[in-house]
C-alpha positions as CSV (number, residue, x, y, z in Angstrom):
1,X,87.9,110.4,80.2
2,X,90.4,107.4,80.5
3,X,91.2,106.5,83.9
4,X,95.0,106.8,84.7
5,X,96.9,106.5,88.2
6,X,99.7,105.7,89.5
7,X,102.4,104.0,91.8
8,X,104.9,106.7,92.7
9,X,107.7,105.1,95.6
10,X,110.6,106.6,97.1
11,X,114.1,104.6,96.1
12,X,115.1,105.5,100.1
13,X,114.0,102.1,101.2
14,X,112.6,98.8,100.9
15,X,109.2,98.5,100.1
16,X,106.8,97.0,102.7
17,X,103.3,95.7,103.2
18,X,101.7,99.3,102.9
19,X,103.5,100.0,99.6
20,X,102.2,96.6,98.2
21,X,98.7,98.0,99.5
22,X,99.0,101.1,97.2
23,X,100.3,99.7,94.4
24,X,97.9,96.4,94.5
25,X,95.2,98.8,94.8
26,X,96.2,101.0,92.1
27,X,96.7,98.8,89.7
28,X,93.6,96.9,89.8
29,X,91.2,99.8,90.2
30,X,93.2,100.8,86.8
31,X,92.8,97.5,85.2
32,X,89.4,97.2,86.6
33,X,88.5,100.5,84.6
34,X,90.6,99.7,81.6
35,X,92.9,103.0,82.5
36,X,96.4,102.9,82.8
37,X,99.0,102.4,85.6
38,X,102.1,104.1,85.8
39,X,105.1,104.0,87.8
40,X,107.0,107.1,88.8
41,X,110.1,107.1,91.3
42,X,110.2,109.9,93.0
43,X,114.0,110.2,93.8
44,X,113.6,114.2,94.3
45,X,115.8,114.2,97.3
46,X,119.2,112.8,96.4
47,X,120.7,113.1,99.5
48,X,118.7,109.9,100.3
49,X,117.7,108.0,96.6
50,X,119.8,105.1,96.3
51,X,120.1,103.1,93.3
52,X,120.3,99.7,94.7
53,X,116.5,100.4,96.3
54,X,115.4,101.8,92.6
55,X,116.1,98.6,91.7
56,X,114.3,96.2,94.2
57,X,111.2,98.7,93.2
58,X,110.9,97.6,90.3
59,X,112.0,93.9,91.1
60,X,108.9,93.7,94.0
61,X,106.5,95.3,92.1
62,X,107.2,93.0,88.5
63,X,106.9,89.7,91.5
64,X,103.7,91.4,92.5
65,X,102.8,90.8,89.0
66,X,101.9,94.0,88.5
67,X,102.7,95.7,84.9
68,X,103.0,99.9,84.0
69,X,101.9,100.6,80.5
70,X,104.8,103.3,79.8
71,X,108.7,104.0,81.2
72,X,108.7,104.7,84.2
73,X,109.1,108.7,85.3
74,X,111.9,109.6,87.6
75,X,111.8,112.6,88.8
76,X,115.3,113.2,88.9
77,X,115.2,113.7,85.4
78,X,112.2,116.6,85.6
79,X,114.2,119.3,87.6
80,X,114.3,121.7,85.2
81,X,110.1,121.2,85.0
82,X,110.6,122.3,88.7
83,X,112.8,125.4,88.2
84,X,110.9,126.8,85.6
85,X,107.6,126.6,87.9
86,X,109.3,128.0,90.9
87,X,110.7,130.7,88.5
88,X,106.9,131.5,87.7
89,X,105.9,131.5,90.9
90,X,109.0,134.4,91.8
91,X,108.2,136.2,89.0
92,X,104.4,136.6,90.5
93,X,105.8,137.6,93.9
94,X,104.2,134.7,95.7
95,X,107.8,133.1,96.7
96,X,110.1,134.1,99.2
97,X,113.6,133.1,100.1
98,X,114.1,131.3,103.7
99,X,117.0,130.3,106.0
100,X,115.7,129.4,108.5
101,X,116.7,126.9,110.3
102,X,114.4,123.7,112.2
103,X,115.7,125.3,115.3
104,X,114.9,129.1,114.4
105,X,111.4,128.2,114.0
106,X,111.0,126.1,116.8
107,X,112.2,128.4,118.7
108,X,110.2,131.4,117.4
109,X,107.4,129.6,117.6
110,X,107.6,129.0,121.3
111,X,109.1,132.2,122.4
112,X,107.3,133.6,125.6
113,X,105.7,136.0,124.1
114,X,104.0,133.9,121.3
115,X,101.5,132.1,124.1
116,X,99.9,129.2,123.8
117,X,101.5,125.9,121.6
118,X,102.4,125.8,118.4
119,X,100.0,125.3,115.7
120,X,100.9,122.4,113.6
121,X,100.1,121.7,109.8
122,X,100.5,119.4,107.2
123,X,104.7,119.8,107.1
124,X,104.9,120.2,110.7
125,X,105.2,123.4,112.5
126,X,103.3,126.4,110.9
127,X,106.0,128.8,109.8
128,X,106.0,132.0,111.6
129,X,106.5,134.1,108.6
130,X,110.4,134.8,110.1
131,X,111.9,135.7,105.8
132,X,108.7,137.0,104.8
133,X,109.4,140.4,104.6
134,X,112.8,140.5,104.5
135,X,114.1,142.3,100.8
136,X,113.5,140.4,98.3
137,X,116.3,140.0,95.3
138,X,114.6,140.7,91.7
139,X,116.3,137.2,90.5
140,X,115.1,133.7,92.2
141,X,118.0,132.7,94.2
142,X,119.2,129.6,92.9
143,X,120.5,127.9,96.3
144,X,117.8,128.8,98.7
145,X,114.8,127.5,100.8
146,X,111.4,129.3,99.2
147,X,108.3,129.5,100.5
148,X,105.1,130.1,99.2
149,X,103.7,133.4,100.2
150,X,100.4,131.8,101.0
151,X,98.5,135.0,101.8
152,X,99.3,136.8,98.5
153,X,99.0,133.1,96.8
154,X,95.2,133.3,97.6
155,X,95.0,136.2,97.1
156,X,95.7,136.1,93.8
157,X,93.1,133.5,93.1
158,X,90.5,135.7,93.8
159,X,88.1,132.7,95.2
160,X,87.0,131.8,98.4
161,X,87.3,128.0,98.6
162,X,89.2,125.4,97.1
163,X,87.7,121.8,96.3
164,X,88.6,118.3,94.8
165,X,86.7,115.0,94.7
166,X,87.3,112.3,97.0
167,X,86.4,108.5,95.8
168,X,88.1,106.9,99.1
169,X,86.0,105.4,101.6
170,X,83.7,108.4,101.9
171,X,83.4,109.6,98.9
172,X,82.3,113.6,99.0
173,X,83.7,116.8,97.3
174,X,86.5,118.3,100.2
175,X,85.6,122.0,100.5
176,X,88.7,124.3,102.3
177,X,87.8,127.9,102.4
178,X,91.0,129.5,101.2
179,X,91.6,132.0,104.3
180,X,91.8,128.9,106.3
181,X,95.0,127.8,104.5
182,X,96.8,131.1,106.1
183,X,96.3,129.8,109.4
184,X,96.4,126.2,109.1
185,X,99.2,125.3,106.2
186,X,101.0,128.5,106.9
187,X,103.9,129.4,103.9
188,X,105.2,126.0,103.0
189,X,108.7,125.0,101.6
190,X,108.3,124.7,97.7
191,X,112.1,124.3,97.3
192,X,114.8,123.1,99.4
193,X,118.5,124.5,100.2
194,X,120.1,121.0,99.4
195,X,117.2,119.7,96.3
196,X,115.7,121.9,93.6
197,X,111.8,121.1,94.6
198,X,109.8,119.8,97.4
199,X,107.1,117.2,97.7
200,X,104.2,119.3,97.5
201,X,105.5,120.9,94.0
202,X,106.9,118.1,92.0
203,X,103.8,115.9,92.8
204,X,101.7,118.5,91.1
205,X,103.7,119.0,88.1
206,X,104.6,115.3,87.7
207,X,100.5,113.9,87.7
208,X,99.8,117.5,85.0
209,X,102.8,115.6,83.1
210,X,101.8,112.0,83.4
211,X,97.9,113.3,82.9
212,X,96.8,111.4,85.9
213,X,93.1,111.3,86.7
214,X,93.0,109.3,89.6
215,X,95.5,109.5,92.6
216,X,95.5,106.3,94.4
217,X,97.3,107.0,97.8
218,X,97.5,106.4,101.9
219,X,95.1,108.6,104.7
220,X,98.5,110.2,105.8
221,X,98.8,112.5,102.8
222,X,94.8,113.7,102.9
223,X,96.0,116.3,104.4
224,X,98.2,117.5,101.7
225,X,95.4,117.6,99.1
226,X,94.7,121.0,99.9
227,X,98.0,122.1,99.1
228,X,98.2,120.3,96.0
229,X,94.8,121.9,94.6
230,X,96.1,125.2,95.3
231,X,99.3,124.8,93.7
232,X,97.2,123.5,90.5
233,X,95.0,126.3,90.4
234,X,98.4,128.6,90.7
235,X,100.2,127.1,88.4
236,X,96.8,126.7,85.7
237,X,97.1,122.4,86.2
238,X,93.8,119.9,86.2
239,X,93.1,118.6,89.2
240,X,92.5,114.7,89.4
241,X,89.9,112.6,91.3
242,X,91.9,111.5,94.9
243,X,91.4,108.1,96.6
244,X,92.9,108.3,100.1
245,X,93.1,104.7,101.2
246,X,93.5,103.0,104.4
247,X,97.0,102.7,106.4
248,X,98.4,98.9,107.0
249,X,99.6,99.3,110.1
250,X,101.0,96.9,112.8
251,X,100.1,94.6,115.1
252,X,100.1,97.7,117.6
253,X,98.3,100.2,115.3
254,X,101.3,101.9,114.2
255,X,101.3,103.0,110.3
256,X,104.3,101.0,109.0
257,X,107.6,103.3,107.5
258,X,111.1,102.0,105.4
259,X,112.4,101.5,109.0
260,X,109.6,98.1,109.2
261,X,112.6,95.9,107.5
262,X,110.8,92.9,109.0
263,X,107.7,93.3,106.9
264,X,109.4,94.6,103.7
265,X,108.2,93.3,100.6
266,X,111.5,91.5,99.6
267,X,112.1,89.4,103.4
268,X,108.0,87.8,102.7
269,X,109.6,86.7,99.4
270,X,112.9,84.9,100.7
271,X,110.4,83.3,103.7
272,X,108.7,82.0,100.6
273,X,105.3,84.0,100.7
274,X,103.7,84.3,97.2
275,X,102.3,87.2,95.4
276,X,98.4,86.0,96.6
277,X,99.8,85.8,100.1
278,X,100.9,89.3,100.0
279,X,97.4,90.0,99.1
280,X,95.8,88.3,101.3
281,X,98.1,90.2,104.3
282,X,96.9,93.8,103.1
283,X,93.3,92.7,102.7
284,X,92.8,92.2,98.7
């Protein structure tokens, strides 16, 4: 099987140090295996993608020297791959429509009579299942929050663990017995109120489209993974090989975000840093 990854940035930022990691990374391990590297921008969330940052992507990565060997996938041109999954998924009965609000849950959640704190998960706070039974239209609304039904979404797979193989630092198959998801993913947002989508979906469908083998990505989203193979076995998708890598963080230990403006990619190139100095900062 050819090996195939890929680089997939937000256009809500600049990119900095850790995305140079990724990509760095990425791309060699591709070149190393005579695979393929793609680029995907994943400018689901419009209320944030900005042109102007789509285009310094593509500028920092090209002075990285790095190459992709096909166009690069936005995702802003897959929505109606999105819809028609999410229309699957409704059609099975394992979505549900949501308004609740940030503030609804949190304060659900921490009620008196709940006890204890609340449980968090890989989005945050564990949804308390607030919409979950409310009636439930025939047709998909179109301008909703859904969530995934995660009980009846397990249920329907009729297994008792899900698994994917990790080639990180410690590489092992990840084993999550699927019951486990209930109480600690809890019914995660699939699609938003103000973006057709979420994270966790178009991920899935975009690596099934781009037939990626190998996902090349940070620690933070290991987490995640278990979400991802789910929705893959749901929605009858391959699952890749995963390579969590490490975080560059700070001089303080803190992971670095688009907010780090001081270490973005572009500021190291107008101090007059090179390409091999870039790799020598994140450890390559």
């Amino acid at each position: 099987m050819p090996f195939v990854t890929r680089f997939a940035p937000s256009p809500t930022g600049p990119l900095h140090l850790g995305h140079a990691y990724s990509a760095l990374l990425a791309h060699d391990m591709a070149r190393a295996a005579g695979g393929r590297f793609l680029l995907r921008i994943e400018d689901i969330d419009r209320t944030r993608a900005r042109a102007q940052w789509e285009d310094q992507i593509y500028e920092d990565i090209r002075w990285l020297g790095l190459t992709w060997d096909a166009a690069p996938l936005r995702q802003s041109d897959r929505l109606p791959a999105y819809h028609a999954a999410l229309e699957r998924l409704w059609e099975r009965g394992l979505l549900y429509a949501c308004d609740c609000t940030r503030r609804d849950i949190q304060s659900a959640l921490t009620a008196p009579q709940e006890g204890g704190d609340p449980a968090f998960g890989p989005d945050g706070l564990i949804y308390p299942g607030t919409c979950r039974n409310k009636p439930r239209p025939e047709k998909m609304p179109e301008s909703a929050a859904l969530r995934l039904d995660m009980a009846r979404a397990i249920a329907t797979l009729n297994t008792d663990t899900i698994s994917y193989e990790e080639t990180g630092a410690h590489p092992q198959t990840v084993i999550t017995p699927t019951p486990d998801l209930i109480s600690t993913v809890g019914d995660i947002i699939l699609s938003r109120r103000d973006f057709l989508g979420s994270y966790h979906l178009s991920v899935i469908l975009d690596d099934a489209h781009q037939n990626i083998t190998h996902v090349v990505r940070g620690q933070d989203i290991s987490e995640a993974t278990q979400i991802h193979v789910l929705l893959q076995q749901l929605l009858g998708l391959p699952t890749p090989c995963y390579h969590h890598h490490r975080l560059i963080r700070d001089a303080t230990g803190k992971r670095l975000a688009k907010r780090d403006d001081a270490r973005a990619i572009a500021k190291y190139r107008a101090d007059g840093a090179s390409p091999a100095d870039i790799r020598r900062m994140v450890g390559l």
